[in-house]
LOZAMAR-264241 format. One record per residue: residue in three letters; residue number from 0; y, z, x negated of N, C-alpha, C, O in turn. Coordinates in pm, 1 decimal, padded with zeros to 6 digits. Layout:
<recs>
residu: ALA | num: NUM | nv: Y | nw: Z | nu: X | cav: Y | caw: Z | cau: X | cv: Y | cw: Z | cu: X | ov: Y | ow: Z | ou: X
...
</recs>
This chain:
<recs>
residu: UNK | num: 0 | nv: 09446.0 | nw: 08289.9 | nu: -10308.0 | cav: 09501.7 | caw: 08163.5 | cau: -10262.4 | cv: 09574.8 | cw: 08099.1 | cu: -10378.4 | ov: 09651.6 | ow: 08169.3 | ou: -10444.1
residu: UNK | num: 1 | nv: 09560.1 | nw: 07990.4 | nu: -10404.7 | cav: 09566.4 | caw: 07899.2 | cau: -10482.5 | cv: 09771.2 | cw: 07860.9 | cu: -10434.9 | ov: 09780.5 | ow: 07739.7 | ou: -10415.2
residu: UNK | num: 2 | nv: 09865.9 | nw: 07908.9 | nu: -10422.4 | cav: 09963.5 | caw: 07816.7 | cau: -10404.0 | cv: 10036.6 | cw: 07691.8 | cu: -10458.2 | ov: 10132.7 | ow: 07639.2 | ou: -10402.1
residu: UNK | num: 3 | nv: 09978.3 | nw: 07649.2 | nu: -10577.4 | cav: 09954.2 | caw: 07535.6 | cau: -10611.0 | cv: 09919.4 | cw: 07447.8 | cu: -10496.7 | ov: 10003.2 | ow: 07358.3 | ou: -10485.4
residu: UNK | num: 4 | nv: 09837.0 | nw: 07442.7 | nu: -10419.1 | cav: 09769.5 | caw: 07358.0 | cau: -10347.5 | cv: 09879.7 | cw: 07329.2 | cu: -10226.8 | ov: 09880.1 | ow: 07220.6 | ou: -10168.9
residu: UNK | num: 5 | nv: 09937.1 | nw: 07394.1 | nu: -10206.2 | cav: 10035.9 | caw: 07394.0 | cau: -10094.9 | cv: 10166.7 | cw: 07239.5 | cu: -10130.1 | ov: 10255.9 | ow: 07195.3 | ou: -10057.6
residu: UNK | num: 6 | nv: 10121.5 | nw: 07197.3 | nu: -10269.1 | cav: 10252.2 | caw: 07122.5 | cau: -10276.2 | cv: 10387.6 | cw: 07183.6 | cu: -10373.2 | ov: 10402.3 | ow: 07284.0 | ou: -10443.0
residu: UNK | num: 7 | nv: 10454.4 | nw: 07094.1 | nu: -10345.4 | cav: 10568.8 | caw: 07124.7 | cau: -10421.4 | cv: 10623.7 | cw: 07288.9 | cu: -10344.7 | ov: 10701.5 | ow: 07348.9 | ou: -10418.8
residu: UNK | num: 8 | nv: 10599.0 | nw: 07345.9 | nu: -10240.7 | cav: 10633.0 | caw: 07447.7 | cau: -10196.8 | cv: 10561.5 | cw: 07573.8 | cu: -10281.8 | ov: 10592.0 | ow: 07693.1 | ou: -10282.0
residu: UNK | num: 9 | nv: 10487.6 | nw: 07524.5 | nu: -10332.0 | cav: 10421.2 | caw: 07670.8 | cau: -10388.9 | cv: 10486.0 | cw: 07797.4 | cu: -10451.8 | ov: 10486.4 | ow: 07918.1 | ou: -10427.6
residu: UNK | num: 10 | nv: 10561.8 | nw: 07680.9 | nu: -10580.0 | cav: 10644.9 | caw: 07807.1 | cau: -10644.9 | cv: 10752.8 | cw: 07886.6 | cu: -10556.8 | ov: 10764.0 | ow: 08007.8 | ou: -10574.8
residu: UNK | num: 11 | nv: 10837.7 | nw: 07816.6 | nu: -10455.3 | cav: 10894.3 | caw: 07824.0 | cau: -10363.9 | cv: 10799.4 | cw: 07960.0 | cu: -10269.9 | ov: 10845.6 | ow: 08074.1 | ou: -10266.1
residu: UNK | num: 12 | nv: 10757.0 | nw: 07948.4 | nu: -10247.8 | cav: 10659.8 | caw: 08061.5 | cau: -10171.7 | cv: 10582.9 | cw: 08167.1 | cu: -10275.3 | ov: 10579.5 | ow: 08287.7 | ou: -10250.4
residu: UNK | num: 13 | nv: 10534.7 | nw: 08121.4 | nu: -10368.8 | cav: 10517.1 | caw: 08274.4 | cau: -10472.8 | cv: 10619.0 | cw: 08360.3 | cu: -10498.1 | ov: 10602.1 | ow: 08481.6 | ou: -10510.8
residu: UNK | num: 14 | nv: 10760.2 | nw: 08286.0 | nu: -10509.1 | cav: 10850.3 | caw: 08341.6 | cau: -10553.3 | cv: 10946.8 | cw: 08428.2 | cu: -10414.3 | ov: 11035.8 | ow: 08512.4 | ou: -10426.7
residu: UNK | num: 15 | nv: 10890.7 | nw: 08371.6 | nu: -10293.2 | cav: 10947.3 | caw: 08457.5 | cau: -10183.4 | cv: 10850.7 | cw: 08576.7 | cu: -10159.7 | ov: 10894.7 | ow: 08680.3 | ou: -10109.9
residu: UNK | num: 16 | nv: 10720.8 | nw: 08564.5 | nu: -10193.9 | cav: 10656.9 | caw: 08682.1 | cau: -10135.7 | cv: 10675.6 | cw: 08807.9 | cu: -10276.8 | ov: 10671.2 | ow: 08930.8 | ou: -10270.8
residu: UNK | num: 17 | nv: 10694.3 | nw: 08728.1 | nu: -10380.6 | cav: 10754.2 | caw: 08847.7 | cau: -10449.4 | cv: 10849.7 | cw: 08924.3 | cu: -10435.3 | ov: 10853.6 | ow: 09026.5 | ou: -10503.8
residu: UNK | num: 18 | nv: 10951.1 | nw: 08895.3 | nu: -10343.5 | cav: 11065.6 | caw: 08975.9 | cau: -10314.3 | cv: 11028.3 | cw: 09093.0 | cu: -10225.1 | ov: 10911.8 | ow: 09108.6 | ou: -10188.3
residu: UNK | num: 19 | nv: 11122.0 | nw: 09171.9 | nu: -10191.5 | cav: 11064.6 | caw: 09307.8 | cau: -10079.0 | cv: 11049.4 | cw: 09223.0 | cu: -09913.7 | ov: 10980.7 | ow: 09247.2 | ou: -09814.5
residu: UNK | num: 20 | nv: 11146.8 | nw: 09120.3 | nu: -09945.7 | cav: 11127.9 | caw: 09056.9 | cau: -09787.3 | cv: 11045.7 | cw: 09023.5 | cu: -09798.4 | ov: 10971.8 | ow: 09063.6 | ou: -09708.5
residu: UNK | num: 21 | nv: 10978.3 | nw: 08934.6 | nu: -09895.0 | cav: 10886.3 | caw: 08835.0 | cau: -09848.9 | cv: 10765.5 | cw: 08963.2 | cu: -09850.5 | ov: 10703.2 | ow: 08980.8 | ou: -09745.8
residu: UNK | num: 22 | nv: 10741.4 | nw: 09031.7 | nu: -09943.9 | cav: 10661.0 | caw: 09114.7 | cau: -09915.7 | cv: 10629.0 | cw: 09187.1 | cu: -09752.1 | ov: 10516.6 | ow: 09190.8 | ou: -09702.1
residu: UNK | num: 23 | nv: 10736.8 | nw: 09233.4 | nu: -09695.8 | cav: 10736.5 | caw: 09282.1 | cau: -09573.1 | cv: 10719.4 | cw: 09178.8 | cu: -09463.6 | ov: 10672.8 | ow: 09207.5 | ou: -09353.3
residu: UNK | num: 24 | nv: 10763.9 | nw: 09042.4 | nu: -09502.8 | cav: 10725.2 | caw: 08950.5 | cau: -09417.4 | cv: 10534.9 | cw: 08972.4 | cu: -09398.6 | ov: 10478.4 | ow: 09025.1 | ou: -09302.8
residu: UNK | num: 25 | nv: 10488.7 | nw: 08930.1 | nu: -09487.2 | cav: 10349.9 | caw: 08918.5 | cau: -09564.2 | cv: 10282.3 | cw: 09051.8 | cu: -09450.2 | ov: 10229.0 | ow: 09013.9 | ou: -09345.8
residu: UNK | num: 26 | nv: 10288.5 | nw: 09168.6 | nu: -09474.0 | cav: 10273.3 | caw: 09272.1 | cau: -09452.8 | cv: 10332.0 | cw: 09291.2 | cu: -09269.5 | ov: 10277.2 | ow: 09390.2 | ou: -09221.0
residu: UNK | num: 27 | nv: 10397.3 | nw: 09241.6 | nu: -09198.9 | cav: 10388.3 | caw: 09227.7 | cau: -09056.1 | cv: 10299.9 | cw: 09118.9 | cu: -09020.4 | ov: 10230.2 | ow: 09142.4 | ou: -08921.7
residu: UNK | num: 28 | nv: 10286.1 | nw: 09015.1 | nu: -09070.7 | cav: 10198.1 | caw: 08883.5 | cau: -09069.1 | cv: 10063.1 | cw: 08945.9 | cu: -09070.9 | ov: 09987.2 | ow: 08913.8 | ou: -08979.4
residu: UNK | num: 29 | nv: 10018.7 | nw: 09035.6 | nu: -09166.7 | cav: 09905.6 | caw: 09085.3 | cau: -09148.7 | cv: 09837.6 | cw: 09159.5 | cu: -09049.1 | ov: 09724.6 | ow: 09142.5 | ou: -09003.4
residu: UNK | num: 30 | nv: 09938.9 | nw: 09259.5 | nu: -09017.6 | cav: 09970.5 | caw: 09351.2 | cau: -08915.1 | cv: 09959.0 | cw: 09290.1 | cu: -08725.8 | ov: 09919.9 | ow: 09338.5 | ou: -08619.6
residu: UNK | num: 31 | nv: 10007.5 | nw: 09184.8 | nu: -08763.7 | cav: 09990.2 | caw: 09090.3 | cau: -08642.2 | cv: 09837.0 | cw: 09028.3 | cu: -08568.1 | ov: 09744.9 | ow: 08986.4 | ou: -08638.2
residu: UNK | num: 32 | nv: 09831.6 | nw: 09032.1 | nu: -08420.5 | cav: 09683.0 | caw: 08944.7 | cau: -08425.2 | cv: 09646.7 | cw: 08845.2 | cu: -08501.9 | ov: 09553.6 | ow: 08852.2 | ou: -08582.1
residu: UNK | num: 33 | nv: 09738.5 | nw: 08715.7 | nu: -08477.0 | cav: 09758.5 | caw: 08631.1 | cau: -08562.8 | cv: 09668.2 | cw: 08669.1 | cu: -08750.8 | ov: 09581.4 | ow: 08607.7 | ou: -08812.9
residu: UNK | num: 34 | nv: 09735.3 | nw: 08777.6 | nu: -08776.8 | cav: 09703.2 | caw: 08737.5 | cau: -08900.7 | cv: 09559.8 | cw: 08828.3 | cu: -08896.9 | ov: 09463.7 | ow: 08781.4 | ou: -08957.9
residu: UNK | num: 35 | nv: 09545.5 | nw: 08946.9 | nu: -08831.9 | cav: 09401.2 | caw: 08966.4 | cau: -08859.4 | cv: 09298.7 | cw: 08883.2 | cu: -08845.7 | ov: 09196.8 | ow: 08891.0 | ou: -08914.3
residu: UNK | num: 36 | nv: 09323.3 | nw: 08777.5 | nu: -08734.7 | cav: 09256.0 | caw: 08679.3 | cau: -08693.4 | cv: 09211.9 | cw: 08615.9 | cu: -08828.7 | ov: 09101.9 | ow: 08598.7 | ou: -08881.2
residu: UNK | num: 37 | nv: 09334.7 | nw: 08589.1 | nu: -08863.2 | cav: 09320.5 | caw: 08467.1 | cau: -09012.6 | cv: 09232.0 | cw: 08564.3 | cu: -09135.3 | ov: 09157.4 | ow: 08516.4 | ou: -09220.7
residu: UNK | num: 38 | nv: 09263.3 | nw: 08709.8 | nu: -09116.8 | cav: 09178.1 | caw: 08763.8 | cau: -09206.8 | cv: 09011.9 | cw: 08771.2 | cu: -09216.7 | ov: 08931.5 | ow: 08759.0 | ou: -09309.1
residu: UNK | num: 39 | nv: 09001.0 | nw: 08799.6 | nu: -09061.3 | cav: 08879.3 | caw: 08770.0 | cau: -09041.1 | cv: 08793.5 | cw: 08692.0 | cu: -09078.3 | ov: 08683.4 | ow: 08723.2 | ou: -09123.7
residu: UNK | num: 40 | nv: 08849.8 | nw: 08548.9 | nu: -09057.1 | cav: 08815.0 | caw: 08429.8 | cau: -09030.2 | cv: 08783.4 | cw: 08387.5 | cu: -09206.0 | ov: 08694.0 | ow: 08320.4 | ou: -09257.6
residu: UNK | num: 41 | nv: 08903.9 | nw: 08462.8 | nu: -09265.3 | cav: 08856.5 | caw: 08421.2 | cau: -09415.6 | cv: 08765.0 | cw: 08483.6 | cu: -09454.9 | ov: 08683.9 | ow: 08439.8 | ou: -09536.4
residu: UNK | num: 42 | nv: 08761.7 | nw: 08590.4 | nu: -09407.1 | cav: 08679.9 | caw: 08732.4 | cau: -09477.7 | cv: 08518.9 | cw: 08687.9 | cu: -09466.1 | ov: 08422.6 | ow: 08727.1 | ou: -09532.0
residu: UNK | num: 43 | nv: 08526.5 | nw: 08593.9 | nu: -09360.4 | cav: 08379.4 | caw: 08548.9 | cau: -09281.5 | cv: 08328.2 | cw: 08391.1 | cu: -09389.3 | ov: 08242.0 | ow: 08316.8 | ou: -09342.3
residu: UNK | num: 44 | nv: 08389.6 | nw: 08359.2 | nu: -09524.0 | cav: 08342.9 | caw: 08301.7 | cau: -09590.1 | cv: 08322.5 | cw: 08321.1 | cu: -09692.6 | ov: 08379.6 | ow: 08421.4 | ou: -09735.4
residu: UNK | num: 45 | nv: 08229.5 | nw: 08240.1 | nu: -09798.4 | cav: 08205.8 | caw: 08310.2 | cau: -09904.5 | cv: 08301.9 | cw: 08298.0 | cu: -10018.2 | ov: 08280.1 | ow: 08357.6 | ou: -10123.7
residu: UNK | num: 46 | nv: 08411.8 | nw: 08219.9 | nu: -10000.1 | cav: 08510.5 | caw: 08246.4 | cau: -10067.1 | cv: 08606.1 | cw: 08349.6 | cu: -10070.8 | ov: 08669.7 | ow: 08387.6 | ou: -10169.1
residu: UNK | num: 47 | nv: 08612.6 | nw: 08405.1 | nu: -09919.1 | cav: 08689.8 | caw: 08518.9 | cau: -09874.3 | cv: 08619.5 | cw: 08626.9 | cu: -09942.7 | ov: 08695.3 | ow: 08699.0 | ou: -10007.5
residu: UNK | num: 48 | nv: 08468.6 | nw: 08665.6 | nu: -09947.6 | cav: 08425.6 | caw: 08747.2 | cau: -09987.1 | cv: 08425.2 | cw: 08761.6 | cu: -10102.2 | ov: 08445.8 | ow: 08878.6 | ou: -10134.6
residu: UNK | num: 49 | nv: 08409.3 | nw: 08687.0 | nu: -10190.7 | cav: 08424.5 | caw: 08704.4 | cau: -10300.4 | cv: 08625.2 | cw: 08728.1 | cu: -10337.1 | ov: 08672.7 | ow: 08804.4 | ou: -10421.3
residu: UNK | num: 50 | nv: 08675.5 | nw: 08668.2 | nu: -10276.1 | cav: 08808.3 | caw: 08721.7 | cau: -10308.7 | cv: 08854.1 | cw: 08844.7 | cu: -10278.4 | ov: 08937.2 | ow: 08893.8 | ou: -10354.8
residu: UNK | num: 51 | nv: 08799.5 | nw: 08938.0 | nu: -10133.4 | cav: 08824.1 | caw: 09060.1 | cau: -10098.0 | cv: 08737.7 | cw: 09151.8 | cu: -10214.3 | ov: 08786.1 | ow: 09258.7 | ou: -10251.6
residu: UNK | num: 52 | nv: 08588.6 | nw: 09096.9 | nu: -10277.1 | cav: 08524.4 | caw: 09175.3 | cau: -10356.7 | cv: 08609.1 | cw: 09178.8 | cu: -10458.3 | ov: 08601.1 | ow: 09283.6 | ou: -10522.4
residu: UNK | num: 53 | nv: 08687.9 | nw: 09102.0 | nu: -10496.9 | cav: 08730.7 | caw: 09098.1 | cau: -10664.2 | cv: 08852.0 | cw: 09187.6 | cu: -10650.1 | ov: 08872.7 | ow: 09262.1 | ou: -10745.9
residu: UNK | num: 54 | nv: 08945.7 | nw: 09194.5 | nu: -10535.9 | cav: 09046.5 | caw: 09286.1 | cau: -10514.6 | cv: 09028.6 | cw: 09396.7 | cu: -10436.4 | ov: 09125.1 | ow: 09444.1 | ou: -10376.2
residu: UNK | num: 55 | nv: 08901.0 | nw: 09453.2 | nu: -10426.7 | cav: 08902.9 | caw: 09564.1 | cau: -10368.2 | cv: 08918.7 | cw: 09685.3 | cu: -10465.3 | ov: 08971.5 | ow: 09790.1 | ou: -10428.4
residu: UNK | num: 56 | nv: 08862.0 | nw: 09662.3 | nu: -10612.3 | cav: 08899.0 | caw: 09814.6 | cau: -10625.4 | cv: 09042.0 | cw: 09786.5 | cu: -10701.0 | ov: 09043.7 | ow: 09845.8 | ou: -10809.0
residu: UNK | num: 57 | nv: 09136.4 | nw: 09728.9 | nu: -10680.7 | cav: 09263.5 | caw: 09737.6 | cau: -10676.1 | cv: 09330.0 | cw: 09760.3 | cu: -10617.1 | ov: 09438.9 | ow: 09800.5 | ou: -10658.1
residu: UNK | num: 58 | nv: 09301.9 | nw: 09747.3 | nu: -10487.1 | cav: 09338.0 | caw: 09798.8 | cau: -10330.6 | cv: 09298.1 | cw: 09957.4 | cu: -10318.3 | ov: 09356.1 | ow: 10045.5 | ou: -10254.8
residu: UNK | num: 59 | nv: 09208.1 | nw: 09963.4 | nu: -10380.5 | cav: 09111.6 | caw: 10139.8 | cau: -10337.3 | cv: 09223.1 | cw: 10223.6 | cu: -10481.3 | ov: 09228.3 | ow: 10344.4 | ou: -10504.4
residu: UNK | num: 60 | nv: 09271.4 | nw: 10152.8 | nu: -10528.8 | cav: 09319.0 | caw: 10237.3 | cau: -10644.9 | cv: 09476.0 | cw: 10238.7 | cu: -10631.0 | ov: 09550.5 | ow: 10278.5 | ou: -10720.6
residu: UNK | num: 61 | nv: 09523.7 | nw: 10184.2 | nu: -10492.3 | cav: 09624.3 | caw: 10262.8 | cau: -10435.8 | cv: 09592.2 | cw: 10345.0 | cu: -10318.6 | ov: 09691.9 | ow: 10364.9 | ou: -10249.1
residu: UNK | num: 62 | nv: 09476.5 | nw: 10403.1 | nu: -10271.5 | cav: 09489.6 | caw: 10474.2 | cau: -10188.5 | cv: 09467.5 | cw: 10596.6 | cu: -10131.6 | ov: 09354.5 | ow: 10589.5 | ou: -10083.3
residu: UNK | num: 63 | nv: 09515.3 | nw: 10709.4 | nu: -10109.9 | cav: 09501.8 | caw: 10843.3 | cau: -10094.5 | cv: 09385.0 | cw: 10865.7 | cu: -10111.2 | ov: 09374.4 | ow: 10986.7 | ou: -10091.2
residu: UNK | num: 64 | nv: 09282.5 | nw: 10823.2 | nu: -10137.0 | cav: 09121.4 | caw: 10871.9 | cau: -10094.0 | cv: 09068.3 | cw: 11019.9 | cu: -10153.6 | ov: 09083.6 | ow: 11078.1 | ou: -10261.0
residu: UNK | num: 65 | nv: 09010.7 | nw: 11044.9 | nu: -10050.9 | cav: 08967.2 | caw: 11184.2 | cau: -10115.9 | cv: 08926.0 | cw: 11182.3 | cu: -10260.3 | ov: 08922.6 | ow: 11068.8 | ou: -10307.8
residu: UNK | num: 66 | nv: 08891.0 | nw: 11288.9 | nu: -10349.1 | cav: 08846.0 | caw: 11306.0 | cau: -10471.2 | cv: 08663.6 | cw: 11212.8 | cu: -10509.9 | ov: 08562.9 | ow: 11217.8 | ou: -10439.3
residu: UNK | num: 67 | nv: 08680.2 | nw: 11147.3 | nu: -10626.6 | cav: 08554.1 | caw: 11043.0 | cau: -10606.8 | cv: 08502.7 | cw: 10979.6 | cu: -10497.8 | ov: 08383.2 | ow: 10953.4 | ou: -10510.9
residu: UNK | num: 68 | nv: 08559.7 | nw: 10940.4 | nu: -10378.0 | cav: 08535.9 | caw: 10815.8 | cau: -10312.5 | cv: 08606.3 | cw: 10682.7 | cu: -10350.1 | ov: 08579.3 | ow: 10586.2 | ou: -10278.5
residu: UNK | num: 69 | nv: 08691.1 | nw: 10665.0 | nu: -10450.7 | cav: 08698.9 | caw: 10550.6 | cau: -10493.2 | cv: 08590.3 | cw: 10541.4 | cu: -10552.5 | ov: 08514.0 | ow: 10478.9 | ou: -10478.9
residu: UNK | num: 70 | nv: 08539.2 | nw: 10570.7 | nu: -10649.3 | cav: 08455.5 | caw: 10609.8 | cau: -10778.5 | cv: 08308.6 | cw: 10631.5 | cu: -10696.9 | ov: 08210.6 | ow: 10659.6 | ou: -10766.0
residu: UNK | num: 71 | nv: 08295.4 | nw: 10620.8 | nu: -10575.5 | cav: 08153.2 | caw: 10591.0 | cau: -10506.5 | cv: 08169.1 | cw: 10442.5 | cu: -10408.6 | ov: 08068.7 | ow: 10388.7 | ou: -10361.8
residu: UNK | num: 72 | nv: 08291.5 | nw: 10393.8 | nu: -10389.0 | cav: 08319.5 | caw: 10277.2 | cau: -10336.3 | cv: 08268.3 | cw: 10178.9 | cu: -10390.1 | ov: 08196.6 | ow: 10092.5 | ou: -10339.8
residu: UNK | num: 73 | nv: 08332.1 | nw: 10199.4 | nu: -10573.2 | cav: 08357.7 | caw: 10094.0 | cau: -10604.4 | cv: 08173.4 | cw: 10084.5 | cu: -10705.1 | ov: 08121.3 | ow: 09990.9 | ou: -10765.8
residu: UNK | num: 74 | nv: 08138.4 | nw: 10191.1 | nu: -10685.8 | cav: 07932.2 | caw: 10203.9 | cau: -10721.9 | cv: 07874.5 | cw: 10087.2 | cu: -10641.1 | ov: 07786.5 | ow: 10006.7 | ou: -10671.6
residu: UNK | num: 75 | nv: 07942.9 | nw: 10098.9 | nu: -10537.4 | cav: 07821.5 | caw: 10065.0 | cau: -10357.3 | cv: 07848.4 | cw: 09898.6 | cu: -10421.9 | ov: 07760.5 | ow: 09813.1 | ou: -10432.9
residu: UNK | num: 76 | nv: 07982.8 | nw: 09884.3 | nu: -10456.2 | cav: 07981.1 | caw: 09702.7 | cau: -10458.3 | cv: 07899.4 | cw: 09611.6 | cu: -10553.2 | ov: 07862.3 | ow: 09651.6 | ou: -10663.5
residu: UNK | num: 77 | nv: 07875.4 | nw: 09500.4 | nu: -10510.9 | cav: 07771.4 | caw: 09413.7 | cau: -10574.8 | cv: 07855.6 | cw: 09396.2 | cu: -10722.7 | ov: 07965.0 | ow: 09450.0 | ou: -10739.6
residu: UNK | num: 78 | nv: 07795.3 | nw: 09321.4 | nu: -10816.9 | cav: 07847.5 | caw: 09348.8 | cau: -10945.3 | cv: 07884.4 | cw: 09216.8 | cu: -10955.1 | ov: 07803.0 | ow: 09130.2 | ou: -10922.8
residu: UNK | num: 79 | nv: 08024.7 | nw: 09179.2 | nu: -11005.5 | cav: 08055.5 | caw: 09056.5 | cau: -11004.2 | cv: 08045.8 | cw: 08942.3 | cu: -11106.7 | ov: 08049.3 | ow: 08945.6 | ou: -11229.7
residu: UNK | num: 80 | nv: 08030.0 | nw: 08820.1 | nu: -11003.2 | cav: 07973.4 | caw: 08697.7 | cau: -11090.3 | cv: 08074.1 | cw: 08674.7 | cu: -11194.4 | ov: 08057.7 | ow: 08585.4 | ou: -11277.5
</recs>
C-alpha cells in the first residue's frame, strides 16, 4: 500500500503503524472479520497477488516451519516479474 495516496495523512499513519500500538492495532484489524474480509478481497486481485507473492518469503522467514519447508515454499512460487 502506497500511503502516499491517502493524502496528507500518510506520513501520519506510516508513522503510527510503526509504533507497538499501531502495530497491534494493525494486527487485531487483521484478526477481525472485517479485516480478513478486506484481505481476501485484496488477495482476490492481481495487485494483491502480486503483493502477497513479493512478501511471502519474508513472512515464511519468520516462521517456526519445520526443517526445509520454507526452502520448498518458496521453490513452489512463480518467479517474480
Amino acid at each position: 500500500m502506497n500511503f502516499g495516496d491517502i493524502g496528507s495523512m500518510g506520513g501520519a499513519v506510516a508513522g503510527y503503524i510503526a509504533t507497538p500500538e499501531g502495530q497491534d492495532a494493525v494486527k487485531k484489524f487483521l484478526a477481525s472479520p472485517e479485516g480478513i474480509t478486506l484481505l481476501k478481497d485484496f488477495a482476490g486481485t492481481a495487485a494483491g497477488q502480486n503483493t502477497m507473492l513479493s512478501i511471502l518469503p519474508t513472512v515464511l522467514g519468520g516462521l517456526n516451519l519445520p526443517a526445509g519447508a520454507t526452502d520448498m515454499i518458496k521453490a513452489a512460487l512463480p518467479p517474480q516479474q
